[in-house]
C-alpha positions, 0 to 999 in steps of 0.5 A: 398559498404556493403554487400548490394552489393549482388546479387544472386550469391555472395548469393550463394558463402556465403552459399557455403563458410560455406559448404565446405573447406576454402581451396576448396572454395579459389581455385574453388569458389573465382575467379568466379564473377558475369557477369549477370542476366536476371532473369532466366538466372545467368551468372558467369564468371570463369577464366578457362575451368578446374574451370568451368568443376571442379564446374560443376562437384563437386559443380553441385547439391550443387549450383542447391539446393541453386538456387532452395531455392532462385530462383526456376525457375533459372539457372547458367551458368559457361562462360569462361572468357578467361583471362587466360594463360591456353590456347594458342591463336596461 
């Protein structure tokens, strides 16, 4: 599979990897991934509650302006996908 594997969140990580710093985007944008889109609804994963509140907080308003140019009436939501270590479960 090609780029024409893109849905609208790998659109938005290609604008954000040309925004911000190579290293900023390897740590906080590069381990989310794309759950689903029911059209004005994006789900993306993210592997811990700290990536999520870190892109909520820093990434917020670059990641609305990019959604608004492409999907006007849309909305991301960050869901933790719980595949990390970072909390316990006993």
């Amino acid at each position: 599979m090609s780029g024409s594997d893109s849905n609208l969140w790998n659109q938005i990580l290609d604008h954000l990897r040309q925004e911000v710093e190579p290293e900023e985007y390897r740590r906080w944008l590069l381990p989310t991934s794309y759950a689903s889109d029911s059209g004005d609804l994006i789900t993306v994963w993210v592997p811990t509650e700290a990536t999520r509140r870190y892109l909520s907080t820093h990434y917020a308003s670059q990641i609305e302006r990019l959604l608004r140019a492409m999907r006007p009436h849309s909305e991301i939501r960050f869901v933790v996908t719980g595949t990390s270590d970072e909390e316990d479960d006993e």
